[in-house]
C-alpha positions as CSV (number, residue, x, y, z in Angstrom):
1,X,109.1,-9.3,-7.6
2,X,109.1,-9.6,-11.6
3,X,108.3,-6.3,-13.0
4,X,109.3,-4.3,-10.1
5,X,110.7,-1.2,-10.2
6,X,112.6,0.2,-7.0
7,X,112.1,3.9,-6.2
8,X,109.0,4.0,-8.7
9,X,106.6,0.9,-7.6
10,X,105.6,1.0,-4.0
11,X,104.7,-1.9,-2.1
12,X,104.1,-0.5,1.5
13,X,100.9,1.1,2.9
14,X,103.1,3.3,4.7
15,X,105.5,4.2,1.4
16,X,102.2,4.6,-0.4
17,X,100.7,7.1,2.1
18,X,104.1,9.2,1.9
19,X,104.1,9.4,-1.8
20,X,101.1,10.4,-1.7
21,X,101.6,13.3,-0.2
22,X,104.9,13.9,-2.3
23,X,102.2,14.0,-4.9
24,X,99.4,16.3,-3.2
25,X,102.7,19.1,-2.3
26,X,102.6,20.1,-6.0
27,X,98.9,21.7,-5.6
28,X,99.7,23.6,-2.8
29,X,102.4,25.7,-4.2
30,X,102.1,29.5,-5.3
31,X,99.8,29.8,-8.2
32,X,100.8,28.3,-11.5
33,X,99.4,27.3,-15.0
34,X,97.6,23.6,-14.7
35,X,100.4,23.0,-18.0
36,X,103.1,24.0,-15.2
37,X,101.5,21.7,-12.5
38,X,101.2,18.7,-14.9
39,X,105.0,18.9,-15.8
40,X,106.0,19.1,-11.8
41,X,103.6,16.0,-11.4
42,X,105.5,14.7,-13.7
43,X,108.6,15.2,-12.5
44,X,108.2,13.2,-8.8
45,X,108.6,9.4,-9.4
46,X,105.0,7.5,-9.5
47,X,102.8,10.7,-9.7
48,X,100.3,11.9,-11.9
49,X,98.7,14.3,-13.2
50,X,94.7,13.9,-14.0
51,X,91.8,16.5,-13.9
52,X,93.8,18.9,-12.8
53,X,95.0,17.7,-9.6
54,X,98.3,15.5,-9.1
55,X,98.0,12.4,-7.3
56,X,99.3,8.6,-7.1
57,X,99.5,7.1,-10.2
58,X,97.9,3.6,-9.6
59,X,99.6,1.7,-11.9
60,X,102.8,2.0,-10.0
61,X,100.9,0.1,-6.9
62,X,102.8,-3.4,-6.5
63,X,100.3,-4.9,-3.9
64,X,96.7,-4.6,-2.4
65,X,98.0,-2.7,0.9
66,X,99.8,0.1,-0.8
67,X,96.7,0.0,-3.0
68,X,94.2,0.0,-0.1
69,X,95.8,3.1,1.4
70,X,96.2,5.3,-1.6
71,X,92.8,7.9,-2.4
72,X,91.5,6.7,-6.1
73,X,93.0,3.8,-6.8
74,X,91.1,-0.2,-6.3
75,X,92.9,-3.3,-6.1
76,X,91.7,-5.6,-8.4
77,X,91.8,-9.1,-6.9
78,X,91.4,-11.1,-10.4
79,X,94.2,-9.6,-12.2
80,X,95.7,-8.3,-8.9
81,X,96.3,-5.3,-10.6
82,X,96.1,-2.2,-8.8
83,X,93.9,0.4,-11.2
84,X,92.1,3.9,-10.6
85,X,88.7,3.4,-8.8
86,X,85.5,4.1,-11.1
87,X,84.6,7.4,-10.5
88,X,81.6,8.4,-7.9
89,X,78.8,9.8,-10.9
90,X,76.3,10.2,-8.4
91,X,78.6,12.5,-6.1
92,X,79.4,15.0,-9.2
93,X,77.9,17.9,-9.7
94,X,74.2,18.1,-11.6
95,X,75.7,20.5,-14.2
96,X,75.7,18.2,-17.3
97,X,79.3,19.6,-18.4
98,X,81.1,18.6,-15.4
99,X,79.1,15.5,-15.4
100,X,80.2,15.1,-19.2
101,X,84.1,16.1,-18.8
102,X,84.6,12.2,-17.6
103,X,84.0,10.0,-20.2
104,X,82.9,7.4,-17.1
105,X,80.2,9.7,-16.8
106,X,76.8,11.0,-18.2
107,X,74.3,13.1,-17.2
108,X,70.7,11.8,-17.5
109,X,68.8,14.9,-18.4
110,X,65.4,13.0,-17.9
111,X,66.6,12.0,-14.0
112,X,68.5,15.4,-13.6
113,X,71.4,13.2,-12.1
114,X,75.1,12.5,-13.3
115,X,75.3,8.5,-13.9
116,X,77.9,6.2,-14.8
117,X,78.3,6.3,-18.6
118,X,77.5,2.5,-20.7
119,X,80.6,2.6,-23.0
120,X,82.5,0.4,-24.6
121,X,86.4,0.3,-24.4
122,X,87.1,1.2,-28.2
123,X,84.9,4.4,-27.4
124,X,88.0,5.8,-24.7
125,X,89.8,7.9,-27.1
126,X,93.1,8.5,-24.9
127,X,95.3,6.2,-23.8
128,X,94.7,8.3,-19.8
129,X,90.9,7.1,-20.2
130,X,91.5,3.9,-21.1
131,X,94.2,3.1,-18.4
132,X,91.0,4.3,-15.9
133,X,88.5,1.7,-17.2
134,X,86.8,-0.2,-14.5
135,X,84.1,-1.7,-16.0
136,X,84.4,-2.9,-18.9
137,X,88.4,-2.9,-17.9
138,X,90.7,-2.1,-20.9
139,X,94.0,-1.7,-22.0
140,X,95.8,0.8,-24.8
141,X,97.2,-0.9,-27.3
142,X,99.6,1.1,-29.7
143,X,99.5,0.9,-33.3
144,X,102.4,-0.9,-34.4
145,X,103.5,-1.7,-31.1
146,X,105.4,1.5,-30.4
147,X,106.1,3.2,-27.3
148,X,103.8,5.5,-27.6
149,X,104.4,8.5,-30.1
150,X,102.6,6.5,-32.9
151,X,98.7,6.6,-31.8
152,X,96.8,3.5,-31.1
153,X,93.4,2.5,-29.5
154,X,91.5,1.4,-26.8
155,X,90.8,-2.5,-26.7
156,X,89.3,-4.7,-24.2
157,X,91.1,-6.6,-21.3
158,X,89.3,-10.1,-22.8
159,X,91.7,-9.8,-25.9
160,X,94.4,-11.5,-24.6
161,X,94.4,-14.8,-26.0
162,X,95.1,-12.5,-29.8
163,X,98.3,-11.2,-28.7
164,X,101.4,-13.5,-30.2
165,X,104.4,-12.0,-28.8
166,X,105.0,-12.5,-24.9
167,X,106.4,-8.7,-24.7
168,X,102.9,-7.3,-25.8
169,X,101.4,-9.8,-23.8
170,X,103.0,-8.4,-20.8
171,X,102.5,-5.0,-21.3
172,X,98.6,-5.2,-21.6
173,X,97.0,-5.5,-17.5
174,X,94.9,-8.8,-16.9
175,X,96.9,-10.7,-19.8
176,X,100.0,-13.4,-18.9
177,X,102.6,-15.2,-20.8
178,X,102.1,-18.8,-19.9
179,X,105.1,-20.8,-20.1
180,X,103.5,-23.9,-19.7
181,X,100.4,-23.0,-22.9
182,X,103.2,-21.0,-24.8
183,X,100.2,-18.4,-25.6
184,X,99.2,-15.2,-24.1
185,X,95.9,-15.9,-21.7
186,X,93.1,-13.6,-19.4
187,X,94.1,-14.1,-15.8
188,X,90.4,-13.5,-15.3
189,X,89.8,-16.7,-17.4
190,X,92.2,-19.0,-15.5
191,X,91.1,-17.8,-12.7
192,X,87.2,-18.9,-13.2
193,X,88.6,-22.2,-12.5
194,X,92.3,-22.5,-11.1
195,X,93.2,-21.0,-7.9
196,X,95.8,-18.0,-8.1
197,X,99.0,-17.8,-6.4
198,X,101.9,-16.0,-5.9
199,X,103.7,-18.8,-3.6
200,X,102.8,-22.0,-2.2
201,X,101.2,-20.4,0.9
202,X,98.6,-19.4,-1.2
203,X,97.4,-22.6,-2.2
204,X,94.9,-24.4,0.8
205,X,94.5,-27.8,-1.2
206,X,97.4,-30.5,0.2
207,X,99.8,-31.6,-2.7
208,X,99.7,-28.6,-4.9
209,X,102.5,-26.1,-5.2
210,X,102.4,-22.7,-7.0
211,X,103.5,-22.8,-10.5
212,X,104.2,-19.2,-11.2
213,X,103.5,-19.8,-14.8
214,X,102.8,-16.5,-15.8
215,X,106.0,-15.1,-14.3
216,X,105.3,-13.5,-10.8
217,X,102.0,-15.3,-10.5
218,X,100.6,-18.5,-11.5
219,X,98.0,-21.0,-10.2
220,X,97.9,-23.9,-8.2
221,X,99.2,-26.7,-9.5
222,X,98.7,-30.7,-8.8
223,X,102.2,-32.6,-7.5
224,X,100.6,-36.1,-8.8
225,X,102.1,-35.6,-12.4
226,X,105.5,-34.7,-11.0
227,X,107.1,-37.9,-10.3
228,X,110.0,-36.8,-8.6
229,X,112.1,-33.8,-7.3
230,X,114.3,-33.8,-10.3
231,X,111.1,-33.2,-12.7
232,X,111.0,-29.6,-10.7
233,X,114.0,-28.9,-12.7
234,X,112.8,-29.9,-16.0
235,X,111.4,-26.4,-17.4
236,X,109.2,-28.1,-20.0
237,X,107.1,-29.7,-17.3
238,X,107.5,-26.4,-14.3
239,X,108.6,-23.2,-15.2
240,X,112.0,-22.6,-14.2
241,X,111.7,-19.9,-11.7
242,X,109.1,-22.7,-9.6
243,X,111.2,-25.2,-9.3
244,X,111.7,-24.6,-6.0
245,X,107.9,-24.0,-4.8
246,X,107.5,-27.6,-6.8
247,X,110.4,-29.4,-4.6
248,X,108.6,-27.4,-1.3
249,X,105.5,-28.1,-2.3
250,X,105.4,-31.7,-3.5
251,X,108.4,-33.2,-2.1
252,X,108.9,-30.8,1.2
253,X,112.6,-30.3,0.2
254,X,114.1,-27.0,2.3
């Protein structure tokens, strides 16, 4: 799987369920400073650490199971992206400052009830908040393009088609690299109308075969163009690493 990580992305329920737990162990030790218990979070592989508790760091969740099983986190279909849940306003407490600490949050004084907060992605200050976005969902983008110790801002995930250089496109969630367009593109909007895939299984209509144009994921694509098994190879027509899901698919080669 592009992109993978081994030790640090998890792709089993099971492996899921036992980090998780590596994760929770840090709250139940002898009593320390929330700065101590942020930097042991940090210490244990795919953990993190967010209003002060330590937990699974969604991000790191390859698939929908792992996703699925893990408290917090929601797989997101579109992007298949696995990304922190939104937050249950309603189940807060009716103090307006615990309502307030989450910037997903507000509390309606007229109602006397915590509700989700209307914001807009450039209003998420931290690069923490804006990796939690559900809805609208956002990415942090960093000034310059650094790694971090620069700054940088909240954007939203429908900016994709800005970004010029495939390595920023990548590291923003719901944008792709297409080989095929040579442009960075929304997975959401190629999704609206081609099927996604991640292998020809995935694709129900007969003579179509998974392009993986994006990398580890691509759509379904039509065999009638490709007029023979030696086209598969041809990466300005199928990107390279398809070229066997394009012989399977279209010409039922082994």
């Amino acid at each position: 799987m592009e992109g993978y990580v081994p030790g640090l992305d998890v792709v089993t329920a099971a492996d899921a369920l036992a980090r998780q737990l590596e994760c929770a162990a840090v709250m139940t030790t002898e009593e320390i400073s929330d700065a101590e218990r942020s930097e042991s979070c940090a210490a244990i592989a795919g953990c993190d650490f967010w209003g002060g508790a330590c937990g699974m760091d969604c991000g790191r969740l390859a698939t929908a199971e792992a996703c699925g099983a893990s408290d917090g986190c929601a797989w997101d279909e579109t992007h298949r992206h696995c990304g922190w849940a939104a937050p249950a306003c309603a189940a807060s407490s009716g103090a307006p400052e615990h309502c307030d600490s989450s910037a997903f949050c507000q509390y309606d004084a007229g109602a006397r009830a915590c509700v989700d907060a209307t914001y807009a992605c450039e209003d998420l200050g931290d690069a923490a908040s804006c990796a939690r976005s559900a809805a609208p969902q956002c990415a942090w983008k960093e000034e310059g393009g650094g790694s971090g110790s620069g700054g940088g801002a909240c954007a939203d995930l429908r900016q994709c088609e800005t970004i010029k250089l495939p390595r920023d496109c990548a590291a923003h969630r719901g944008c792709a690299f297409s080989q095929s367009g040579g442009a960075c593109v929304s997975l959401s909007v190629v999704a609206e109308d081609k099927p996604m895939c991640v292998a020809n299984e995935d694709c129900a209509v007969a003579d179509t075969f998974c392009n993986l144009d994006f990398g580890n994921v691509g759509y379904c694509q039509n065999c009638l163009p490709i007029e023979g098994a030696e086209v598969c190879d041809d990466v300005t027509r199928v990107a390279g690493v398809a070229a066997g899901m394009c012989k399977r698919g279209c010409f039922g080669a082994a």
